[in-house]
C-alpha positions in Angstrom: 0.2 -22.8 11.1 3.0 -21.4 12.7 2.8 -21.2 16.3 5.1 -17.4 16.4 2.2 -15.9 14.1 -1.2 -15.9 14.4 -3.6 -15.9 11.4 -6.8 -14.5 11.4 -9.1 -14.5 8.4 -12.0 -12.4 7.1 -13.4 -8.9 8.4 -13.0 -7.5 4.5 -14.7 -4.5 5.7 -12.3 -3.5 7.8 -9.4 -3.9 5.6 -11.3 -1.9 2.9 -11.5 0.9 6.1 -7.5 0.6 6.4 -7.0 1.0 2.7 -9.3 3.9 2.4 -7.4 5.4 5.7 -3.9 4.7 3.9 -4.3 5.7 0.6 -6.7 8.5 1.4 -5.3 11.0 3.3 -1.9 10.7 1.6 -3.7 11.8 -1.4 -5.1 14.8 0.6 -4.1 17.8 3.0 -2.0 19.5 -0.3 0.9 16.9 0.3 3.8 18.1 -2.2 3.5 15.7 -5.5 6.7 15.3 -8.3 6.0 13.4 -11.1 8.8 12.7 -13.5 8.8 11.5 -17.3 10.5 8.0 -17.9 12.2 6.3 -20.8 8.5 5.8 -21.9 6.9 8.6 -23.2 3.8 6.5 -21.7 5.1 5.7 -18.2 5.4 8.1 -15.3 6.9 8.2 -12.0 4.5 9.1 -9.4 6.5 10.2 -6.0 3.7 12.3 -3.6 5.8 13.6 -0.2 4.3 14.5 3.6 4.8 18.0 4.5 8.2 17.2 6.5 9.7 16.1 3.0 9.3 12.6 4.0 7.8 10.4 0.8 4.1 9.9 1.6 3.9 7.2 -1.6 5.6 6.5 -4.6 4.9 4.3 -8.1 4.1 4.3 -11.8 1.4 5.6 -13.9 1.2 3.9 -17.2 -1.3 5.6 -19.8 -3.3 7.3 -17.3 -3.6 4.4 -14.9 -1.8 3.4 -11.7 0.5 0.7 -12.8 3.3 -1.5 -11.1 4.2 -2.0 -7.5 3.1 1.3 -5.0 4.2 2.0 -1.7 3.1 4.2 1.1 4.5 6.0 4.3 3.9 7.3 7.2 5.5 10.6 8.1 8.4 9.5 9.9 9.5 7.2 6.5 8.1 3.6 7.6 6.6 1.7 5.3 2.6 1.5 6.3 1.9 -0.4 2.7 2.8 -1.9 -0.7 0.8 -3.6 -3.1 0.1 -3.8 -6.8 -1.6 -2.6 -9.4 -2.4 -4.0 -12.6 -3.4 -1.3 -15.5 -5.3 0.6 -12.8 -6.6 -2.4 -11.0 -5.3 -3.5 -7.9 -4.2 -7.1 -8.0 -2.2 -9.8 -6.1 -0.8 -9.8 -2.7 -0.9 -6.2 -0.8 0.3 -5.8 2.5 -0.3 -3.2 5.2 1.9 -2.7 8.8 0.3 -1.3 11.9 2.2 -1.2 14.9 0.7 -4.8 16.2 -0.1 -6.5 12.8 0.6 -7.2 9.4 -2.4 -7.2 7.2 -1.9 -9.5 4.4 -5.2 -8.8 1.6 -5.7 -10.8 -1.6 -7.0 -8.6 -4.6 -8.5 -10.1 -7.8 -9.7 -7.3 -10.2 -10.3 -4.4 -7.4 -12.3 -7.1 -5.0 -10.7 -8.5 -2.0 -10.3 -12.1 -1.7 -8.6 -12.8 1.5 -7.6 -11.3 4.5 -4.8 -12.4 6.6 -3.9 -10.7 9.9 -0.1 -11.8 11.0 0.7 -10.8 14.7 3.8 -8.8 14.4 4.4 -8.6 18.3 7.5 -11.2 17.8 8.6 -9.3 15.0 8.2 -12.3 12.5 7.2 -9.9 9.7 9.2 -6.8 9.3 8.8 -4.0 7.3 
């Protein structure tokens, strides 16, 4: 383990709060939302923006379904989380910032796997 991070593991509950916190209210409050046709009559571009303009999250929808790599903000444009999904399901590695940590969460079909917190204090993950 490297000594400039620290890893801590488990507490899924509280991830599952932090994703519900993330995702949630940028999909609330009447936030602006553009969504463009692609090349594929079947994929979309999903862009959703804060109330200052700023781009509250962004990704694809393919047939109906949230599809591809999605990213969220916070209102002054920092990245607060990215992760994938997977014909609707999120899988893979997703990552969320806070101003002391990096959350690192493992999802297999919708169900978390892992947790990893990484101490950002250092900087040693960046956004």
């Amino acid at each position: 383990m490297n000594n400039q991070s620290q890893k801590t593991r488990g507490m899924k509950a509280q991830i599952i709060l932090i994703f519900v916190f993330v995702f949630g209210f940028t999909f609330s409050y009447g936030q602006t939302t553009k969504v463009e046709r692609t090349a594929s009559t079947q994929v979309m571009k999903f862009t959703q923006f804060h109330d200052n303009g700023e781009i509250a999250q962004h990704g694809h929808i393919y047939r109906n379904r949230l599809d591809g790599v999605w990213e969220s903000f916070d209102a002054e444009g920092n990245k607060i989380a990215v992760g994938n999904y997977d014909n609707g399901v999120k899988a893979g590695t997703w990552f969320f910032w806070t101003d002391e940590q990096l959350i690192e969460v493992e999802f297999t079909n919708n169900k978390v796997q892992d947790v990893i917190y990484w101490n950002t204090s250092e900087r040693t993950a960046s956004r």
